[in-house]
C-alpha positions in Angstrom: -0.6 -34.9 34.9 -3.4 -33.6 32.6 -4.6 -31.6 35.2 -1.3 -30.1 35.2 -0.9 -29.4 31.3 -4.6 -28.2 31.8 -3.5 -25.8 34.5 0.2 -24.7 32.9 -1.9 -24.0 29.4 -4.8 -21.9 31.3 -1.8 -19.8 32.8 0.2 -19.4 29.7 -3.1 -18.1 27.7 -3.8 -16.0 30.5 -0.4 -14.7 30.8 -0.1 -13.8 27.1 -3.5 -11.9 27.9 -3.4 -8.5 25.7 -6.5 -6.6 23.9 -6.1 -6.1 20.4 -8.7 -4.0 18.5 -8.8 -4.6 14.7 -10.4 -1.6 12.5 -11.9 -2.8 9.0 -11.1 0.7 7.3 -14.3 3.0 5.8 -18.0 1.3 5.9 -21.7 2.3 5.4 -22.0 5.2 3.2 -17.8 5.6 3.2 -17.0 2.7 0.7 -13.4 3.6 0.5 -11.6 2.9 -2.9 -14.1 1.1 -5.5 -12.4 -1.7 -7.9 -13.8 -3.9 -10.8 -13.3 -7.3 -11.3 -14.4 -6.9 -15.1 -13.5 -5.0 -18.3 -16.8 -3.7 -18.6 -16.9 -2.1 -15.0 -20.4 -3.8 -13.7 -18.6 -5.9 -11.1 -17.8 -3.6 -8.7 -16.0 -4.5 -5.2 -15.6 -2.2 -2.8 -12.8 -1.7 -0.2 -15.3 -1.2 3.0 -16.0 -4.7 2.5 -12.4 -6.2 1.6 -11.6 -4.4 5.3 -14.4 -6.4 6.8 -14.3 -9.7 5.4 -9.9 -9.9 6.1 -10.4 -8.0 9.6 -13.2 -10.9 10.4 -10.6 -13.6 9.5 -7.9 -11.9 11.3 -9.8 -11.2 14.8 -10.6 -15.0 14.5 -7.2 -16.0 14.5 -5.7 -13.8 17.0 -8.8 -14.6 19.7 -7.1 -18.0 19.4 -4.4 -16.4 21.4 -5.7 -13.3 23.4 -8.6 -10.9 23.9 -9.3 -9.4 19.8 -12.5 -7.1 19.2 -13.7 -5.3 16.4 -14.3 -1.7 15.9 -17.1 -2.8 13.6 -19.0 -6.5 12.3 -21.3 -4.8 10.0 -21.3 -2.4 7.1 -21.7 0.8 8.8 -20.1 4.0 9.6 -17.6 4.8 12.4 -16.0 8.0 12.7 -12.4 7.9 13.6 -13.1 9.3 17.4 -15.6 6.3 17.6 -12.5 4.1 16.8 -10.8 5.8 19.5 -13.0 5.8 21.8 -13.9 1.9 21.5 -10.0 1.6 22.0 -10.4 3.0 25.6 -13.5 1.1 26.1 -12.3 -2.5 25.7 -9.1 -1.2 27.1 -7.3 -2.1 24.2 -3.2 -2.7 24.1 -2.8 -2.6 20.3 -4.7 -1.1 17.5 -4.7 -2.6 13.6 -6.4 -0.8 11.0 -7.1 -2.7 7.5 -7.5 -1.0 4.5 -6.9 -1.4 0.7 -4.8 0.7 -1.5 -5.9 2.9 -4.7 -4.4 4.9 -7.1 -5.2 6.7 -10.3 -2.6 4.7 -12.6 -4.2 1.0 -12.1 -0.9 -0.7 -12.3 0.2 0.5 -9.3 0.7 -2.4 -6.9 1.9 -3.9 -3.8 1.5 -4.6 0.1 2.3 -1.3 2.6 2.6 -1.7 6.2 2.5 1.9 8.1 3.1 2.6 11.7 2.3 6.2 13.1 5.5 8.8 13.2 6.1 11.9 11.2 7.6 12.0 8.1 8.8 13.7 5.0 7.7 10.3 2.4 5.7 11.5 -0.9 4.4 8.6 -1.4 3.3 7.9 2.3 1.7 11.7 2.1 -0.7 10.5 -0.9 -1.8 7.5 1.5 -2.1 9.9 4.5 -4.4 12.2 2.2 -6.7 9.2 1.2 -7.1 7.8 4.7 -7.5 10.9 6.5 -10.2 12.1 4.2 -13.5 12.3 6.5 -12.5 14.0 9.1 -15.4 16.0 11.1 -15.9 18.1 14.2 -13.6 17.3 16.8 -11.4 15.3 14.6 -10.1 17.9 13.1 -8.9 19.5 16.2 -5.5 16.8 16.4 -2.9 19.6 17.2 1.0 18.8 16.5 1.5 18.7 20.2 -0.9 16.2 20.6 0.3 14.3 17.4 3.9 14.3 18.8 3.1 13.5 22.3 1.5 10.1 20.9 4.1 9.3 18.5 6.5 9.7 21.3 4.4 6.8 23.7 3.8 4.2 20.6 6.2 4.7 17.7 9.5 2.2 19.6 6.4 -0.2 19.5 4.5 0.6 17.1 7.9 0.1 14.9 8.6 -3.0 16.7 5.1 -4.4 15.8 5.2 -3.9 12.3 8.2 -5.5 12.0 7.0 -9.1 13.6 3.9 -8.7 10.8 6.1 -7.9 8.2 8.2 -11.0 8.5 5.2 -13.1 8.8 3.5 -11.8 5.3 6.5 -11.9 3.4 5.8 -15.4 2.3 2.1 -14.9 1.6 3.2 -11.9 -0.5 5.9 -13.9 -2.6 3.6 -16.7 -3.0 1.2 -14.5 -4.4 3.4 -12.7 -6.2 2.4 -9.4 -4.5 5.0 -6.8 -4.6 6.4 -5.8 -1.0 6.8 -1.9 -0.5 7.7 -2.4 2.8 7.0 -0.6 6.4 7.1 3.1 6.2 6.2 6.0 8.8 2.7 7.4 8.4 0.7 10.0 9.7 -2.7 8.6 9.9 -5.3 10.1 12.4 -6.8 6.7 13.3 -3.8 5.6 14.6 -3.1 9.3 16.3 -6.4 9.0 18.2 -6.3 5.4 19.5 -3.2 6.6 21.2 -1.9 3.4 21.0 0.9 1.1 19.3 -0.3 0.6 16.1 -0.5 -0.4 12.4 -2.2 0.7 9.5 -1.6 -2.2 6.9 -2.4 -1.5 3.2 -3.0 -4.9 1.7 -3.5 -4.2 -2.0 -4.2 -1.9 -4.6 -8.0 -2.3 -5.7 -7.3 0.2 -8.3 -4.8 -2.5 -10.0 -7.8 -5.4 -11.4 -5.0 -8.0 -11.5 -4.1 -7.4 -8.1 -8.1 -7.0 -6.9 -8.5 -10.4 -7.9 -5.6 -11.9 -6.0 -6.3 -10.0 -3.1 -10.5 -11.1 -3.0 -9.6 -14.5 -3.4 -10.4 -16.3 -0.3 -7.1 -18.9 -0.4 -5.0 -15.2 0.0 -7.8 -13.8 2.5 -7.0 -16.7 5.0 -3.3 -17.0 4.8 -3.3 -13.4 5.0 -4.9 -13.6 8.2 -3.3 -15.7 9.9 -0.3 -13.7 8.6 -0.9 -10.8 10.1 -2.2 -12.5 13.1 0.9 -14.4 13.7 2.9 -11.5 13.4 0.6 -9.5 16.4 1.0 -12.9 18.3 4.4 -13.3 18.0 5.0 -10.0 19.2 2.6 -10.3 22.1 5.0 -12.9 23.2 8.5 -11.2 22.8 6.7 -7.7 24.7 5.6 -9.8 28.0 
């Protein structure tokens, strides 16, 4: 009989087998937005290493469940086609980018969730600009056809995807009292390249020092985590 529950559990793990790569946002000498935990400004925190330290805690949850990688461990520099590229080499099904949020009015707050399609959204555009900053060399060359070809494979998914997150943070975020703006269309190039279903998840405005505090406490880190790893999971399940 245990050899049996053995067996059934080896199969259902192996059955629910799916590669996701998870992409802490910025790193080495791209820092990303840059918030202080003080009035006077000397305790800086940068977002290259909120990405790293939530992305860490969410590939540990979701290996509980399937195949997770990271596009980086360390605090160095990956240009967007690396990301790609390391999507084709671990053969990768899904494709989460972490990042925090900034603005120049530091009461701006909340928690966006973005999945790749076109779209007309101001707000979404300002987010587009910040993300898709670096761009170098053939990176720039992302033609519309291209773009459009991709969003046409991934976006029923990638839509589909965001929605079993979302549900999952919702309580984290009213817990913390973290304002939810919701899943909106995005045009991001990280997502465009790994020509996969996708998310690019916003977590927090570091800009906001209120907010940057909730957001770097640990307590928020983990149940974050496991958040957004549930959500990935629970979709894994539903797409088999």
């Amino acid at each position: 009989m245990k050899l049996f529950a053995a067996l059934f559990l080896f199969i259902s793990q192996f059955s629910l087998a799916k590669v996701v790569l998870i992409d802490p946002g910025h790193g080495g000498e791209e820092s990303g937005a840059v918030g202080h935990l003080d009035s006077r400004k000397s305790l800086r925190i940068f977002e290259k290493d909120l990405c790293l330290r939530l992305s860490k805690k969410v590939k540990e949850e979701i290996a509980k469940s399937t195949t997770a990688y990271l596009t980086r461990s360390l605090d160095r520099a990956v240009s967007l086609q690396g990301r790609a590229d390391l999507a084709d080499l671990v053969k990768a099904d899904l494709f989460l980018s972490i990042h925090f949020n900034s603005s120049t009015n530091s009461t701006s707050n909340g928690f966006e969730l973005y999945y790749l399609d076109n779209n007309s959204n101001v707000g979404a555009k300002k987010v587009e600009r910040a993300e898709n900053l670096n761009l170098q060399g053939e990176e720039l060359i992302i033609n519309q056809i291209l773009v459009d070809l991709v969003v046409q494979q991934t976006v029923t998914h990638s839509k589909d995807l965001s929605k079993h997150v979302h549900e999952k943070v919702k309580p984290v975020l009213k817990q913390h009292k973290i304002i939810d703006r919701g899943i909106k269309p995005g045009l991001f190039y990280v997502l465009a390249l790994s020509k996969r279903p996708g998310l690019l998840v916003e977590v927090g405005f570091v800009s906001n020092p209120k907010e940057l505090k909730k957001v770097n406490d640990e307590r928020f880190m983990n149940q974050m985590a496991k958040a957004i790893a549930a959500g990935v999971v629970a979709y894994v399940k539903q797409s088999k």
